[in-house]
mmCIF file of the N, C-alpha and C atoms, coordinates in Angstrom:
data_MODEL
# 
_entry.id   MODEL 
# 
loop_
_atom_site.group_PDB 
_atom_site.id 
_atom_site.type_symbol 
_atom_site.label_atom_id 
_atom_site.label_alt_id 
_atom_site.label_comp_id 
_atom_site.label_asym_id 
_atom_site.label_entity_id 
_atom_site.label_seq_id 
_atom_site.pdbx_PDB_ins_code 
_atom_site.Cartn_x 
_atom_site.Cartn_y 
_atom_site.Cartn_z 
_atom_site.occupancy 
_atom_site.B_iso_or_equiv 
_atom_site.pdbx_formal_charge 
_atom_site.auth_seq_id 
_atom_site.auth_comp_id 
_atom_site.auth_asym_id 
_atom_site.auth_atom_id 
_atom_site.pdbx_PDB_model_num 
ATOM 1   N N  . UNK A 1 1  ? 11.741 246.594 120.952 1.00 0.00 ? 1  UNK A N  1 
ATOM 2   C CA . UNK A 1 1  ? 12.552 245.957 121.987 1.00 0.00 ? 1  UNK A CA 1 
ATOM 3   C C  . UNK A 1 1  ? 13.619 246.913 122.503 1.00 0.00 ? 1  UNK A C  1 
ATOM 4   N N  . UNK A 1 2  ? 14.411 247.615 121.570 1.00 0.00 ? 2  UNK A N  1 
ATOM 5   C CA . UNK A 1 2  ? 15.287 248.572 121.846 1.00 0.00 ? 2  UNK A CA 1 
ATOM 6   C C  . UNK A 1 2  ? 14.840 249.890 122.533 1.00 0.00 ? 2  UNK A C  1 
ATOM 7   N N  . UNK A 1 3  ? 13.373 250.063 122.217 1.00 0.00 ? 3  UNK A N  1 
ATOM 8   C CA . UNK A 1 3  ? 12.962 251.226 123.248 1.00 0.00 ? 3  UNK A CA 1 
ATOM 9   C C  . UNK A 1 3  ? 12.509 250.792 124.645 1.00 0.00 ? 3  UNK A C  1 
ATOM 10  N N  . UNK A 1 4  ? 12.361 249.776 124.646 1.00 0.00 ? 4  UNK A N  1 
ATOM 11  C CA . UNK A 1 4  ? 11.880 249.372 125.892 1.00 0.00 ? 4  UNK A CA 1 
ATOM 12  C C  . UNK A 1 4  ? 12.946 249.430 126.808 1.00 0.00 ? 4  UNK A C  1 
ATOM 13  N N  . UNK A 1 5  ? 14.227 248.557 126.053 1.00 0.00 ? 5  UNK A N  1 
ATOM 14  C CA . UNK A 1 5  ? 15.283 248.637 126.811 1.00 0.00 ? 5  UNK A CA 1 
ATOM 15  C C  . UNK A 1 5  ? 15.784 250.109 127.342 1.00 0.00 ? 5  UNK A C  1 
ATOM 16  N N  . UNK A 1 6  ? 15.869 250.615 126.645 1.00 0.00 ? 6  UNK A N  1 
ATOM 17  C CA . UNK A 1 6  ? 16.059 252.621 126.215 1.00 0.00 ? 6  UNK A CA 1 
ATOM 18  C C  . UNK A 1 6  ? 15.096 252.625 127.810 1.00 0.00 ? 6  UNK A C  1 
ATOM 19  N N  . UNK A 1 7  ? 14.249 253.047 127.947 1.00 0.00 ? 7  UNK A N  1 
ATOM 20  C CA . UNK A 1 7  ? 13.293 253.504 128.689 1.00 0.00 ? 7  UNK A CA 1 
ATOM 21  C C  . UNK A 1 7  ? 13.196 252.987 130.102 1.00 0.00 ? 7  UNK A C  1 
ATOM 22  N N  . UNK A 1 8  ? 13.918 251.228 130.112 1.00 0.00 ? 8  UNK A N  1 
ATOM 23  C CA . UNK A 1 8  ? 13.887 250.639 131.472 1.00 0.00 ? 8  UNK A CA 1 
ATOM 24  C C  . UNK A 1 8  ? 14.932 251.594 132.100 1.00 0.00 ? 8  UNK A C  1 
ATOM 25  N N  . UNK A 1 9  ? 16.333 251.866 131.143 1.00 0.00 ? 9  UNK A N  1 
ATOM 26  C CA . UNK A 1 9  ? 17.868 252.590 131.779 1.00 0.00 ? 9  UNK A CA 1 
ATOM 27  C C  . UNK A 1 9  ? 17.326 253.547 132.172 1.00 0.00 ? 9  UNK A C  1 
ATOM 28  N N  . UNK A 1 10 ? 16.018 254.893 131.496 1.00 0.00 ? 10 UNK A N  1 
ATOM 29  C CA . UNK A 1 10 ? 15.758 255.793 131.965 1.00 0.00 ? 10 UNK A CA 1 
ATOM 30  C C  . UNK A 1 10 ? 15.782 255.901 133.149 1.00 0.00 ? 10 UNK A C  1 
ATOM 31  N N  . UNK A 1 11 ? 14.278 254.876 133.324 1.00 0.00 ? 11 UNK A N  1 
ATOM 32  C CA . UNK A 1 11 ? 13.887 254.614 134.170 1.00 0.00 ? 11 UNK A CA 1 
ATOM 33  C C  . UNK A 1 11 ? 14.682 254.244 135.398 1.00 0.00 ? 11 UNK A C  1 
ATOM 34  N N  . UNK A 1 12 ? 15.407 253.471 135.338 1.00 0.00 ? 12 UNK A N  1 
ATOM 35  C CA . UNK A 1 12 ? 16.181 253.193 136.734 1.00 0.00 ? 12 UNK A CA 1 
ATOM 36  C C  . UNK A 1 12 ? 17.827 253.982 137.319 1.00 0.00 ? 12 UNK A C  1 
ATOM 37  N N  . UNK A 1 13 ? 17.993 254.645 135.941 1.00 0.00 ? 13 UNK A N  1 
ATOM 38  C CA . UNK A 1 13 ? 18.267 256.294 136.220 1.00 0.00 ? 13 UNK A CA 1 
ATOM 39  C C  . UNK A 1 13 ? 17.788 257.051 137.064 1.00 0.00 ? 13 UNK A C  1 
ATOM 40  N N  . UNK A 1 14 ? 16.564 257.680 136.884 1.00 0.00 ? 14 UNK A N  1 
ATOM 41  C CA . UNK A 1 14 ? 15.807 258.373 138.225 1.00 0.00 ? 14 UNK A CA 1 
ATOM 42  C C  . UNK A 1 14 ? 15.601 257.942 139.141 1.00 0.00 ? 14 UNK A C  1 
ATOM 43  N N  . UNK A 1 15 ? 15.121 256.322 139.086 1.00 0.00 ? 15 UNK A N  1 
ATOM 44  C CA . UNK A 1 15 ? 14.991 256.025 140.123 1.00 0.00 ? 15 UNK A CA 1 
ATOM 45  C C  . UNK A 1 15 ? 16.496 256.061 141.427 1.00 0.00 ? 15 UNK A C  1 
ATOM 46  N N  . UNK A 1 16 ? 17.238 255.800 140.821 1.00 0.00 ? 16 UNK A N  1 
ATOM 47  C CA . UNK A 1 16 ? 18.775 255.553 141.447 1.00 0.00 ? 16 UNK A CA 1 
ATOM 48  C C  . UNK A 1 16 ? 18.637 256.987 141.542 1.00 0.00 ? 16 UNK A C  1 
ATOM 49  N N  . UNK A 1 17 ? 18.826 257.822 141.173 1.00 0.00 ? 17 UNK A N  1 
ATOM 50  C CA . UNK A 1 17 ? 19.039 259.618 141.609 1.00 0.00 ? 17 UNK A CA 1 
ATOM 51  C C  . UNK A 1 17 ? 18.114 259.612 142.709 1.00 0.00 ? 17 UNK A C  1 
ATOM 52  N N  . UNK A 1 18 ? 16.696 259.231 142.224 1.00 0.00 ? 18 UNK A N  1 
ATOM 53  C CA . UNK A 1 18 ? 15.725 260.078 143.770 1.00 0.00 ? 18 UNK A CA 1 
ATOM 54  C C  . UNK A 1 18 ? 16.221 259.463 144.828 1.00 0.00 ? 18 UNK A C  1 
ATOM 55  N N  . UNK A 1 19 ? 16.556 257.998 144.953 1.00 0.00 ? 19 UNK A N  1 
ATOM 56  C CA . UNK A 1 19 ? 17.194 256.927 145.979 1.00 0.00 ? 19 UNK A CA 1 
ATOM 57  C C  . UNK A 1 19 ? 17.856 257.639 146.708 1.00 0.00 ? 19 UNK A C  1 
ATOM 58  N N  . UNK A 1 20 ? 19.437 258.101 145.745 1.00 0.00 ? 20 UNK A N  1 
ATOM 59  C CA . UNK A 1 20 ? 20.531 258.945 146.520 1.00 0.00 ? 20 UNK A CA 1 
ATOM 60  C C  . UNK A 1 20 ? 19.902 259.688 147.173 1.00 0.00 ? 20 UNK A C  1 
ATOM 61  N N  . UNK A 1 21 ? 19.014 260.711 146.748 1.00 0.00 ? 21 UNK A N  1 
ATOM 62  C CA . UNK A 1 21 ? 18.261 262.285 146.813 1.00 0.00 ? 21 UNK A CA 1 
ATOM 63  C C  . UNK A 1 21 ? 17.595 261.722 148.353 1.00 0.00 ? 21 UNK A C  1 
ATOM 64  N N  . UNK A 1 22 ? 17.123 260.940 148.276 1.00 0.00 ? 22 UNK A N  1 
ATOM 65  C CA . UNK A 1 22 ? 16.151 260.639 149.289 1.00 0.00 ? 22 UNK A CA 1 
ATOM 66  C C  . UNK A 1 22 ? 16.587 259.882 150.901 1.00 0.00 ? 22 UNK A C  1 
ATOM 67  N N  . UNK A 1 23 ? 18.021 259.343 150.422 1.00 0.00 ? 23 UNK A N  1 
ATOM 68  C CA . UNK A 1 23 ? 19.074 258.930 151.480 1.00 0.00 ? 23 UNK A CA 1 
ATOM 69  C C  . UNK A 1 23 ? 19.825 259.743 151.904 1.00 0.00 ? 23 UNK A C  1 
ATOM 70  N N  . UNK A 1 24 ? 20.166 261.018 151.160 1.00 0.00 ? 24 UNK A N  1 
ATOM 71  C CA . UNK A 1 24 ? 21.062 262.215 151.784 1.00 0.00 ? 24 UNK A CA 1 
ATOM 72  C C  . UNK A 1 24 ? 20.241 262.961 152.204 1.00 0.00 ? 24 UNK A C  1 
ATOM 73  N N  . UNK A 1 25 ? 19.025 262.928 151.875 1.00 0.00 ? 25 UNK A N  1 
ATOM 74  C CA . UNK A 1 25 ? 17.869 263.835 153.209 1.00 0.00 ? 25 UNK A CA 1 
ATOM 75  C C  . UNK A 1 25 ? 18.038 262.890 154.145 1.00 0.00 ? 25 UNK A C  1 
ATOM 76  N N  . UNK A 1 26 ? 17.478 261.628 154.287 1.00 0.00 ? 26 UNK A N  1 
ATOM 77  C CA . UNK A 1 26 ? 17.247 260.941 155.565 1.00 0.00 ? 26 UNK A CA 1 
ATOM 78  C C  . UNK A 1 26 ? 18.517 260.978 156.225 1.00 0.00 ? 26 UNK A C  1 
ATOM 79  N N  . UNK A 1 27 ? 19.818 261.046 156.037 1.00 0.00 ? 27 UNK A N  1 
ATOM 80  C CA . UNK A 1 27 ? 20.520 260.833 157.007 1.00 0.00 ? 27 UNK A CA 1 
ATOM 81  C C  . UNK A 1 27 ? 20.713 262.585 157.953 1.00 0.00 ? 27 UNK A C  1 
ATOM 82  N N  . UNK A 1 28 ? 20.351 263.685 157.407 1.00 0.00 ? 28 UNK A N  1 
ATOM 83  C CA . UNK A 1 28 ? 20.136 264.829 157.931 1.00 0.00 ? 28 UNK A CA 1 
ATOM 84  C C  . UNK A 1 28 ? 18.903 264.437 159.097 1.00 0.00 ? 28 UNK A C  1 
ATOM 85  N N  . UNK A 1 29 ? 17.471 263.922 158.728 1.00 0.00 ? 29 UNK A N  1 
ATOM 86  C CA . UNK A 1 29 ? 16.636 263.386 159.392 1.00 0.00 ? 29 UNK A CA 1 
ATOM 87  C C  . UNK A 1 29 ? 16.014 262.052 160.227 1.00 0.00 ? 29 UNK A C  1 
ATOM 88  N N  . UNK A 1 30 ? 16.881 261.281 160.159 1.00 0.00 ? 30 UNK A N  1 
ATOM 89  C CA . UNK A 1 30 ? 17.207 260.193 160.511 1.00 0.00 ? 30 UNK A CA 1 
ATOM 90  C C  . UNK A 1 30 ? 16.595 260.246 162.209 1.00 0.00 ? 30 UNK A C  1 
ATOM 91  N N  . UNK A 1 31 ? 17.417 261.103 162.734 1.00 0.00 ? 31 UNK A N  1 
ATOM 92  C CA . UNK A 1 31 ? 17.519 260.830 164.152 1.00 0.00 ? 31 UNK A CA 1 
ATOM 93  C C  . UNK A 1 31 ? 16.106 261.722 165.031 1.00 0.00 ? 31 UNK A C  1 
ATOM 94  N N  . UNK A 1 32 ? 15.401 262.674 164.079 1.00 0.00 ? 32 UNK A N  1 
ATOM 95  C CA . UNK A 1 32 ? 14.271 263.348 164.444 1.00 0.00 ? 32 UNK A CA 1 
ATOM 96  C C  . UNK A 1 32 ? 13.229 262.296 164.136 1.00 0.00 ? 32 UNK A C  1 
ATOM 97  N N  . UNK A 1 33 ? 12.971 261.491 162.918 1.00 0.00 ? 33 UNK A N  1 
ATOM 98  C CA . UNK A 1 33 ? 12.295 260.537 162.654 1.00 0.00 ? 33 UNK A CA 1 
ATOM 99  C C  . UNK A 1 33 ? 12.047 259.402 163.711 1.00 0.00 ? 33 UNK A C  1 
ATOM 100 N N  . UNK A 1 34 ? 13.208 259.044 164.004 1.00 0.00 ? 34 UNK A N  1 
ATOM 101 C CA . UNK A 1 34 ? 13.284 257.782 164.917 1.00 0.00 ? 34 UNK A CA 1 
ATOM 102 C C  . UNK A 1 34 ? 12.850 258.397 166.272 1.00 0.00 ? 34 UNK A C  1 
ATOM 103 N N  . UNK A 1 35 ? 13.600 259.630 167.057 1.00 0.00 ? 35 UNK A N  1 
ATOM 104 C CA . UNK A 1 35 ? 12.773 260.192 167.742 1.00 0.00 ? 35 UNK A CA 1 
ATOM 105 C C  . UNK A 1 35 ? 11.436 260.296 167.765 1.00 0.00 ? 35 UNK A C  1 
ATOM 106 N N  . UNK A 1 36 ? 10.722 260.522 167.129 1.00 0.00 ? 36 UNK A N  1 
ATOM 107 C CA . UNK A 1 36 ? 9.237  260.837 166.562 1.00 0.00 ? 36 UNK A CA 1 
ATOM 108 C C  . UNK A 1 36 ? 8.369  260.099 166.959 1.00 0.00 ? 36 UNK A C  1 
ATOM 109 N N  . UNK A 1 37 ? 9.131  258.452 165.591 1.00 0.00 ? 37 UNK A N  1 
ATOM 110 C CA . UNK A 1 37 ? 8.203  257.456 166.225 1.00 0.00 ? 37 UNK A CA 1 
ATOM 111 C C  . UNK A 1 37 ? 8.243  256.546 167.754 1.00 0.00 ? 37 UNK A C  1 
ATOM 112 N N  . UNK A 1 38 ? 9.607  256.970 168.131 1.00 0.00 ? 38 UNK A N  1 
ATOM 113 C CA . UNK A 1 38 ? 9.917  256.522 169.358 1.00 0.00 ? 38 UNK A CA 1 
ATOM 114 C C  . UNK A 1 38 ? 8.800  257.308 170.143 1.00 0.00 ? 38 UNK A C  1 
ATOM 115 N N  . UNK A 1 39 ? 8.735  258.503 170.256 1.00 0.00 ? 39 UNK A N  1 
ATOM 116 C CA . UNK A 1 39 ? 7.698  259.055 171.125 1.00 0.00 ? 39 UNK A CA 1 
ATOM 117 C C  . UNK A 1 39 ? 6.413  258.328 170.699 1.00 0.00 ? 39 UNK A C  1 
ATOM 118 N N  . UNK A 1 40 ? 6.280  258.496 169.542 1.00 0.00 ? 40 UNK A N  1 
ATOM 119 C CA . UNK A 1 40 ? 4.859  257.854 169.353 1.00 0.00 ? 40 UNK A CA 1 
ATOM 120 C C  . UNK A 1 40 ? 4.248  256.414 169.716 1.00 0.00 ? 40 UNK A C  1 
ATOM 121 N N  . UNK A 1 41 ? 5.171  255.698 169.837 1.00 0.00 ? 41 UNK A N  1 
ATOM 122 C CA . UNK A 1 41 ? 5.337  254.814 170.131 1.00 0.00 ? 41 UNK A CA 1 
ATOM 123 C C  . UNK A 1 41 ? 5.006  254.186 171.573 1.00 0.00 ? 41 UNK A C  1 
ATOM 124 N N  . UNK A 1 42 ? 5.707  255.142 172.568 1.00 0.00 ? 42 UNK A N  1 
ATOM 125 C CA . UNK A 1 42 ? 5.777  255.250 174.476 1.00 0.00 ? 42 UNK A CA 1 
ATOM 126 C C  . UNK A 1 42 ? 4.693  255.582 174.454 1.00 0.00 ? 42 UNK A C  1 
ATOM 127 N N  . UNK A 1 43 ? 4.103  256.618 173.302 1.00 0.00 ? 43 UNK A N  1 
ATOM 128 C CA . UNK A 1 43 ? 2.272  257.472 174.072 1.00 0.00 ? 43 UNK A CA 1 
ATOM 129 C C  . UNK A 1 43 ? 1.529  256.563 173.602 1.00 0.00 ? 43 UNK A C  1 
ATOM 130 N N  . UNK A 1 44 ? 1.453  255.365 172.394 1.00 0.00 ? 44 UNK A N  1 
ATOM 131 C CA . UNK A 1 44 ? 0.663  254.229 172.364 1.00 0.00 ? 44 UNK A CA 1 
ATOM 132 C C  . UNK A 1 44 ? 0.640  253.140 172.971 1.00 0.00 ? 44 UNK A C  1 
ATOM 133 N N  . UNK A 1 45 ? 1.724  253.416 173.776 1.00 0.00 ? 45 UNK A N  1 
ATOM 134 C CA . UNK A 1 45 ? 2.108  251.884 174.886 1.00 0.00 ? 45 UNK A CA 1 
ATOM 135 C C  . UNK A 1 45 ? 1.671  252.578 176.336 1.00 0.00 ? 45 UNK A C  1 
ATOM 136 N N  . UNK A 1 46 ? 1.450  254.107 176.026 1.00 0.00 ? 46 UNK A N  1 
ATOM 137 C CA . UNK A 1 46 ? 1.306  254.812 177.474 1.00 0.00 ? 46 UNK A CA 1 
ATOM 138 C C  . UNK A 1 46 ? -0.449 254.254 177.466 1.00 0.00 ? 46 UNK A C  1 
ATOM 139 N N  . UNK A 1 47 ? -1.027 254.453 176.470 1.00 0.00 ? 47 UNK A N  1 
ATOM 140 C CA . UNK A 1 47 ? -2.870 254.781 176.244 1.00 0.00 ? 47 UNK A CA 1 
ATOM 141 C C  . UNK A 1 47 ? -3.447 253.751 176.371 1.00 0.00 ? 47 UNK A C  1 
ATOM 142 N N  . UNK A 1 48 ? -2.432 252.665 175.605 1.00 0.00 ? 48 UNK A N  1 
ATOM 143 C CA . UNK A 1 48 ? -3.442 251.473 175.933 1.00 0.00 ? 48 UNK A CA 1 
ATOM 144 C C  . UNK A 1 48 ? -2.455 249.940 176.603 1.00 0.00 ? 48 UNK A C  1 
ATOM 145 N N  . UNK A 1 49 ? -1.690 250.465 177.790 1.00 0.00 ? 49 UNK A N  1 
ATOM 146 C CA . UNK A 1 49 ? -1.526 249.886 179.003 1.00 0.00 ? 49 UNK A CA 1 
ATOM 147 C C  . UNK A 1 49 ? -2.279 249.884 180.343 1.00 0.00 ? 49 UNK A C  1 
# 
């Protein structure tokens, strides 16, 4: 029982780090992303209008 518990904290240890890790990239990329799919978006509304 005690390792399990042990192993969930690991566990949601990394997970909470990659989270941060993965939110302080996106806000560097944020606005190329949304760009992106925004384009992608106009050329699928362009193709099949």
């Amino acid at each position: 029982m005690y390792y399990g518990l042990l192993e969930i904290e690991v566990v949601s240890l990394i997970l909470y780090v990659f989270q941060f890790h993965v939110l302080h990239q996106l806000q560097k990329d944020v606005f190329l992303l949304l760009s992106f799919f925004f384009s992608f978006f106009v050329l699928v509304e362009t193709i099949f209008s």
